[in-house]
C-alpha positions in Angstrom: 0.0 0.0 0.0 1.0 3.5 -0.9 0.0 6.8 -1.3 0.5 8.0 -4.9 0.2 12.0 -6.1 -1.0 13.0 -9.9 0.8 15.9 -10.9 -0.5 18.9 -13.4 1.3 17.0 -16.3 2.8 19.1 -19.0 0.2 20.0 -21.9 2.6 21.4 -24.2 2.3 24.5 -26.4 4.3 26.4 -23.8 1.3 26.7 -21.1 3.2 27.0 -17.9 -0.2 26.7 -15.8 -4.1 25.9 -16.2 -7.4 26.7 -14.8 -9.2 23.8 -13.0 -12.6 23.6 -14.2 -14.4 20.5 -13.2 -13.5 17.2 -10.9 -14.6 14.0 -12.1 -13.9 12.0 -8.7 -14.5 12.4 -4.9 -12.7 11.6 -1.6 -13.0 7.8 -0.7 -13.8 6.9 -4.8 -12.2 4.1 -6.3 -10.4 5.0 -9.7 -9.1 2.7 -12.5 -6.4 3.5 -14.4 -6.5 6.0 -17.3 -9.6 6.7 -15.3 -10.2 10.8 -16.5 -9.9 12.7 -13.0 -10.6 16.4 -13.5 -10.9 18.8 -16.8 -8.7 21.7 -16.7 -8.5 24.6 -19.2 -6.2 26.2 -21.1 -6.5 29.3 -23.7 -8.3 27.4 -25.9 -9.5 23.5 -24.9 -10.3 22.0 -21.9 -7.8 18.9 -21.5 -8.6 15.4 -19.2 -6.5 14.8 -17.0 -6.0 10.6 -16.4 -4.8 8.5 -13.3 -1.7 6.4 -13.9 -2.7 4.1 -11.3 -5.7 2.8 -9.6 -7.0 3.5 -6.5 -9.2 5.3 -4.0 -9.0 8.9 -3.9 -7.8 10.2 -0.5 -7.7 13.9 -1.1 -8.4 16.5 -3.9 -5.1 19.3 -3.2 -7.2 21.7 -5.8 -10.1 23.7 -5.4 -12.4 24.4 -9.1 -11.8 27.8 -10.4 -7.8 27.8 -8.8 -4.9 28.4 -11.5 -2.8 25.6 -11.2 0.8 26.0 -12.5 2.5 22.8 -14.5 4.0 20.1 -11.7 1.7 21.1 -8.9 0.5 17.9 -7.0 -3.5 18.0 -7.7 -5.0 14.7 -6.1 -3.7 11.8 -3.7 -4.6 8.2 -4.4 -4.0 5.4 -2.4 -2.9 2.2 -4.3 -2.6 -1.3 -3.1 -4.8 -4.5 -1.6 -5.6 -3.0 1.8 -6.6 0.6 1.2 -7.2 2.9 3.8 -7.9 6.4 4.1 -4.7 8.7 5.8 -5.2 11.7 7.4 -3.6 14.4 4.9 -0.8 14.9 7.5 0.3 11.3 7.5 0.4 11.0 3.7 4.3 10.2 1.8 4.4 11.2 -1.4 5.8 9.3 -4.4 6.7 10.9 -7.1 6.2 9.1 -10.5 6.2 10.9 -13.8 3.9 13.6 -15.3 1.1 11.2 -16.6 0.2 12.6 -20.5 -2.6 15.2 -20.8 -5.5 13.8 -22.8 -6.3 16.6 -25.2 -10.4 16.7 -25.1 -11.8 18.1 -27.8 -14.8 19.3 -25.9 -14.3 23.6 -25.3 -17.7 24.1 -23.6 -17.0 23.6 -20.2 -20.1 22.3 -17.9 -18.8 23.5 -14.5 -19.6 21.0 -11.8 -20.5 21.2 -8.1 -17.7 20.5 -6.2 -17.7 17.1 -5.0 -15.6 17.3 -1.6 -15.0 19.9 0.7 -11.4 20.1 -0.5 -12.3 21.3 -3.9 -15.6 24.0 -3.0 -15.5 27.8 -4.1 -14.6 30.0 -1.1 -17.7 32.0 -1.6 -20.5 30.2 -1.2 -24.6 31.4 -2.1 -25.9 32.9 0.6 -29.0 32.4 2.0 -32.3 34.2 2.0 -32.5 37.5 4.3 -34.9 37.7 6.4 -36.4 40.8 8.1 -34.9 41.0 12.1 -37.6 39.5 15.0 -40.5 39.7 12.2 -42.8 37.3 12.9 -42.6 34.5 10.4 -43.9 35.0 6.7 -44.2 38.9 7.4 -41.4 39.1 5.3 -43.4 38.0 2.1 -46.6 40.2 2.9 -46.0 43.5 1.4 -46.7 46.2 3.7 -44.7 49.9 4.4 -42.0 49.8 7.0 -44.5 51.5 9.8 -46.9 49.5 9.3 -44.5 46.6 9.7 -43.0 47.9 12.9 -46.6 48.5 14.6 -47.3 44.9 13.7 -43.9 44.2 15.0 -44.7 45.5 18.4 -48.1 44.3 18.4 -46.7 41.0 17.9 -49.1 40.1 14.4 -47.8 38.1 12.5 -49.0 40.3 8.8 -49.6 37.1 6.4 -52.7 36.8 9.0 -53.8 40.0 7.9 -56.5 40.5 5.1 -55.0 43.4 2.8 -56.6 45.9 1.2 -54.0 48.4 0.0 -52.9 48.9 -3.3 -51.1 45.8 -5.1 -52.3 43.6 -2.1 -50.3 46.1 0.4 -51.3 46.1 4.1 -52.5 48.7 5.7 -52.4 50.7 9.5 -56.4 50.3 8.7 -56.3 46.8 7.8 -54.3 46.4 11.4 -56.9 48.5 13.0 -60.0 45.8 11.7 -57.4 43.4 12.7 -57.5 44.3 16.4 -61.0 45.1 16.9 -61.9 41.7 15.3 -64.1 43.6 12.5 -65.0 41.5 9.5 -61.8 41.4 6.8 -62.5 43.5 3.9 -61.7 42.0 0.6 -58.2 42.7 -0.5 -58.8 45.9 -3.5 -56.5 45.7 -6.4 -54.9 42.8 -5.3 -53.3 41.3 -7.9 -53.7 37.3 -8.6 -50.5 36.5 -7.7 -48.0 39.0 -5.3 -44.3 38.3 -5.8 -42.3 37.4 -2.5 -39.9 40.0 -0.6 -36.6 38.0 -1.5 -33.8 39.1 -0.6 -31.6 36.4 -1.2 -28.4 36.6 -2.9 -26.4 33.9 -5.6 -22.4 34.1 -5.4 -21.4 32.4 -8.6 -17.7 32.0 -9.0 -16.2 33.1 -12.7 -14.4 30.4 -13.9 -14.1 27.9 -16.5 -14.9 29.7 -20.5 -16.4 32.4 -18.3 -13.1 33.4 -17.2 -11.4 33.1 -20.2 -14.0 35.1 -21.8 -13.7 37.7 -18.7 -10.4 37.9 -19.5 -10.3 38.4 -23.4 -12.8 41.0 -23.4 -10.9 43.5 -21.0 -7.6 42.3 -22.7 -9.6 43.6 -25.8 -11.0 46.5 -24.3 -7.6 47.8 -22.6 -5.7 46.9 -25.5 -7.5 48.5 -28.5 -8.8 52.1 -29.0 -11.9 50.6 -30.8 -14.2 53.1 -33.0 -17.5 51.9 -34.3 -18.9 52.4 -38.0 -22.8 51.7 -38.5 -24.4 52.1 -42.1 -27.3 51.3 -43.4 -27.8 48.5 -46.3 -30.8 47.8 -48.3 -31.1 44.0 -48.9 -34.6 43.8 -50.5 -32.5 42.4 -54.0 -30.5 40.0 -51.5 -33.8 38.6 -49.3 -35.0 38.1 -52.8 -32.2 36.3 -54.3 -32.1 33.8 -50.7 -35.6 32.9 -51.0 -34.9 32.1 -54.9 -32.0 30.1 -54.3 -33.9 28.2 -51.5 -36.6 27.4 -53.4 -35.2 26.3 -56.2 -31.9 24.7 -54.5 -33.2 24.4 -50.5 -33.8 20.5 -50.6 -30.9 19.4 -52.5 -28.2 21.5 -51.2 -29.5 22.8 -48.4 -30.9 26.5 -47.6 -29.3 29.7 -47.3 -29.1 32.2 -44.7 -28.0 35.7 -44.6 -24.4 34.9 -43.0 -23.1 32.8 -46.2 -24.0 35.8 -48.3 -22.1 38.6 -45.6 -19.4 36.4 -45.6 -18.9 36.5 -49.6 -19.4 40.3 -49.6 -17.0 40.1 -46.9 -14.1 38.5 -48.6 -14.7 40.7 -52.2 -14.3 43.9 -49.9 -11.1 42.6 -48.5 -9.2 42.3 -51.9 -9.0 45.9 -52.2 -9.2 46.6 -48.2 -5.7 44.2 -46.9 -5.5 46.5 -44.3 -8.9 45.2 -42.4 -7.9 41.5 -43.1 -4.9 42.0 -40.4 -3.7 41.1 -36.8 -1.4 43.4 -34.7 1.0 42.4 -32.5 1.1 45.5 -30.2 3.8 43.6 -27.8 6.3 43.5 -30.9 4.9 46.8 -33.3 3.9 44.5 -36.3 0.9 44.1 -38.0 0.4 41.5 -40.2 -1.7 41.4 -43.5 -3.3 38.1 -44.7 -4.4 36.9 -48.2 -6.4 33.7 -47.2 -9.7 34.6 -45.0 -9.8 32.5 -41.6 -13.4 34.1 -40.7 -14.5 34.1 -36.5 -17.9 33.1 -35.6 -19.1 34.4 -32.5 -21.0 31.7 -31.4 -23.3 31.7 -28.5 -22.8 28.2 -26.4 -24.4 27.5 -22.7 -20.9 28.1 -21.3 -20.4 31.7 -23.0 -19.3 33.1 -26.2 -16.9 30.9 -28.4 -15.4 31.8 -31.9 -14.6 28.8 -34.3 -13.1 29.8 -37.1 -14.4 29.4 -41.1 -10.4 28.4 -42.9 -10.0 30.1 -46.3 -13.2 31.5 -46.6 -12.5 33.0 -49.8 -12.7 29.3 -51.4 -16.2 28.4 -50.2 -19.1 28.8 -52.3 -23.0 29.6 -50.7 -24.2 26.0 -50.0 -19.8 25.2 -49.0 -20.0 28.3 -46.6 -23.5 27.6 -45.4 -22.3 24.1 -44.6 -19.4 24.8 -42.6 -21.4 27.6 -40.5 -23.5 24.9 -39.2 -21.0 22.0 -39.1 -18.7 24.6 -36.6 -21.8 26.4 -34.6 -23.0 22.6 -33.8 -19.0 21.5 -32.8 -19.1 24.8 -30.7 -22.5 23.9 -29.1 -22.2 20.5 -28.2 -18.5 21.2 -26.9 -16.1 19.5 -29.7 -14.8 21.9 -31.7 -11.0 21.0 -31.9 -8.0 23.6 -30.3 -7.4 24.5 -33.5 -10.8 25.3 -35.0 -10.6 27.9 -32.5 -7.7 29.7 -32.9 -6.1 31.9 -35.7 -9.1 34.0 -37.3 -8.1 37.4 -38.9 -11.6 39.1 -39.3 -15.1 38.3 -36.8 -18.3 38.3 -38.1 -21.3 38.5 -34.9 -24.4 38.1 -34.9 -27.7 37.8 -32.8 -29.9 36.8 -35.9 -33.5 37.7 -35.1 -32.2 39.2 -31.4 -29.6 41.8 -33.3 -31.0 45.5 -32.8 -30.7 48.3 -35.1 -27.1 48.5 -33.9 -24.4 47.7 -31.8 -20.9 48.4 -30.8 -19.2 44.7 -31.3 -16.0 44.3 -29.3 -12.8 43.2 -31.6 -11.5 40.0 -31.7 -7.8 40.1 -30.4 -5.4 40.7 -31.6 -7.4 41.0 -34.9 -8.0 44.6 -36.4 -12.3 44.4 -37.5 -15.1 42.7 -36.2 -18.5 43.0 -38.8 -21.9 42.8 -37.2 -25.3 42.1 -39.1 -28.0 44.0 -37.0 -31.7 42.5 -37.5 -33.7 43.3 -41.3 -36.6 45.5 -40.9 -39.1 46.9 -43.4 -39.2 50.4 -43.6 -40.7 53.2 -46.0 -37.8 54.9 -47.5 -38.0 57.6 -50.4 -36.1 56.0 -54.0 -35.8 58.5 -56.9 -38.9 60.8 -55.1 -41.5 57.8 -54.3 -41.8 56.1 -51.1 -41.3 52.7 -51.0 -41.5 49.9 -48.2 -37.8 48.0 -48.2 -36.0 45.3 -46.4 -33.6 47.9 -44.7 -30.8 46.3 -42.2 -27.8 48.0 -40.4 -24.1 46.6 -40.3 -22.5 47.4 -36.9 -18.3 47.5 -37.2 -15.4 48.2 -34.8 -11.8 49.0 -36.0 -8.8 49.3 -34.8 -8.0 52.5 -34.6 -4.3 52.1 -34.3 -3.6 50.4 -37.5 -7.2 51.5 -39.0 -7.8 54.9 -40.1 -11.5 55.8 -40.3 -11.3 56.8 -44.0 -10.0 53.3 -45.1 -12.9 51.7 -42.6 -15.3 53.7 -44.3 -14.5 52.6 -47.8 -14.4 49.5 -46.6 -17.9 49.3 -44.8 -19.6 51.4 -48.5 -17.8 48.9 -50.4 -19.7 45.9 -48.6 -22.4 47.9 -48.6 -22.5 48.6 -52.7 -22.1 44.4 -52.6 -25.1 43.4 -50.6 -27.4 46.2 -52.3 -26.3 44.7 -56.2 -26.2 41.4 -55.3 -25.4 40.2 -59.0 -22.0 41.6 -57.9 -21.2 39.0 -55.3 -20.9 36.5 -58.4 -18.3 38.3 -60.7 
């Protein structure tokens, strides 16, 4: 019998230290080997971390939500035919090699409840507040504070109390009936149903793809002066052109949605515009201008915002571009998009689809240089050579760079899509 220690093994790629996210054991569980233990989190995945050997699990040396630096001891597990639980003080350490990282491809990170005391937040939710010395379920009966304290004193206990205040309140006159033992009015303007006075509180630790996310938005914020460009875009010719193509082509090669379509304006507009399709490394002064099109995705997932990336864009077609939008949104959602599916973008395109306003300020993708934003299509009467018609009218929402990005060349840029998604015929030359 021995007492055996798993180590934060090495994951490569130069991490030096992880985030742990989730444990997949308890104290006094038996393990098998290769048995997955806890998932921890890097930049970009969230990696399983195996036992070596088998055993019962006598403590857990992490808590979820701590950074964990590379050869930190994480979990103690006694090995052998007569296992026994140690006291943490009595344990001897062995101290066998770094056991290999299994690299998950799962990125949405379901945070667990802790499953030992060793390994629970610090902060904890707290529970619900009541009122000082009120009798019990005063605090749910709405009522001003002096009528609360005369029922206080009077020792009533206010859910007793027929109401007949406003929005079911009670009142020093509904006390007074109270106390002489007068018939109870029936509450006026009560409403069906009155809410409770709770004042509880939920501490909810930020960790996991929350904190990542935490973290790349302020990074993003801090980093880069951003400056916002909204235009407006008439797609009456493009909705037009979708609901052709997906009538004639929907069942055999799938249908189109407006993102495919962006996406191809997108890439035409940076030919003449390299300066948008760019990342800036503002550690080393260099910016760096690509030809191929790795579009970001913001994608929405239960665990928070994710951004697999579309590779050479410029060489899908429609139904192609359509295809891979879903294929990645779905690997995103269900939690297995590969490390590298979501990494290396040099322009984001967000989106809300039917939940994007008439505009918003989209925060760049770091270290790229533009983020493009489709804001929801509205009809609209709008005056065309003197006559008022009713159009399909949507804005596009874009942030720059304004350190590499002059607002001249953003604006040319943004008319340019523009000119593309109102002469759709272009997008096909």
């Amino acid at each position: 019998m021995s007492i055996q220690n798993i180590k934060m093994p090495d994951i490569g790629e130069g991490i030096a230290e992880v985030e742990l996210v989730a444990w997949r054991v308890a104290v006094g569980e038996t393990v098998a080997e290769d048995q997955i233990v806890a998932d921890v989190m890097t930049d970009k995945a969230t990696v399983e971390i195996p036992s070596h050997v088998a055993g019962t699990v006598v403590s857990l040396d992490a808590a979820v939500g701590q950074v964990v630096p590379v050869g930190t001891p994480i979990i103690h597990i006694e090995t052998g035919a007569a296992q026994t639980q140690q006291a943490p003080e009595a344990i001897v350490s062995e101290a066998p090699k770094n056991p290999p990282a299994v690299v998950s491809p799962a990125t949405t990170v379901a945070v667990a409840a802790p499953l030992a005391p060793t390994s629970a937040p610090t902060a904890a939710a707290s529970a619900p507040t009541r009122v000082t010395d009120l009798p019990q379920g005063d605090a749910r009966v709405a009522a001003a504070p002096a009528v609360r304290l005369r029922a206080q004193a009077l020792g009533i206990d206010l859910s007793t109390v027929a109401a007949s205040g406003h929005a079911g309140q009670v009142t020093h006159a509904d006390l007074d009936r109270y106390l002489s033992g007068s018939p109870q009015p029936a509450a006026v303007n009560a409403p069906a149903q009155v809410f409770p006075a709770d004042e509880s509180t939920q501490t909810l630790p930020v960790i996991g793809l929350r904190r990542k996310i935490a973290q790349k938005m302020q990074d993003a914020k801090r980093r880069i002066p951003h400056f916002t460009y909204v235009e407006e875009v008439d797609v009456t010719e493009l909705e037009d052109l979708r609901a052709q193509l997906n009538a004639e082509h929907g069942k055999t090669r799938g249908r189109v949605t407006l993102l495919p379509l962006l996406i191809r304006a997108l890439v035409l507009a940076l030919r003449d515009h390299p300066e948008i399709n760019a990342r800036y490394d503002d550690d080393a002064a260099v910016v760096t201008r690509y030809t191929a099109v790795h579009l970001g995705l913001a994608t929405q997932t239960d665990g928070g915002l994710m951004v697999p990336v579309i590779r050479h864009a410029q060489t899908l077609d429609l139904w192609a571009c359509a295809a891979e939008i879903s294929r990645l949104a779905d690997a995103a959602r269900t939690g297995r998009a590969a490390r590298e599916e979501l990494s290396g973008s040099t322009i984001t395109v967000t989106s809300l689809g039917p939940l994007a306003g008439i505009a918003h300020t989209p925060v760049i993708n770091h270290p790229e240089v533009a983020i493009v934003g489709p804001n929801r299509i509205v009809e609209r009467a709008v005056v065309r050579s003197g006559r008022v018609e009713v159009r399909k009218m949507m804005n596009i929402s874009s942030s720059f760079d304004h350190r590499v990005v002059d607002g001249m060349n953003a604006a040319q840029f943004i008319q340019q899509l523009r000119a593309l998604l109102e002469c759709p015929a272009k997008l096909f030359l």
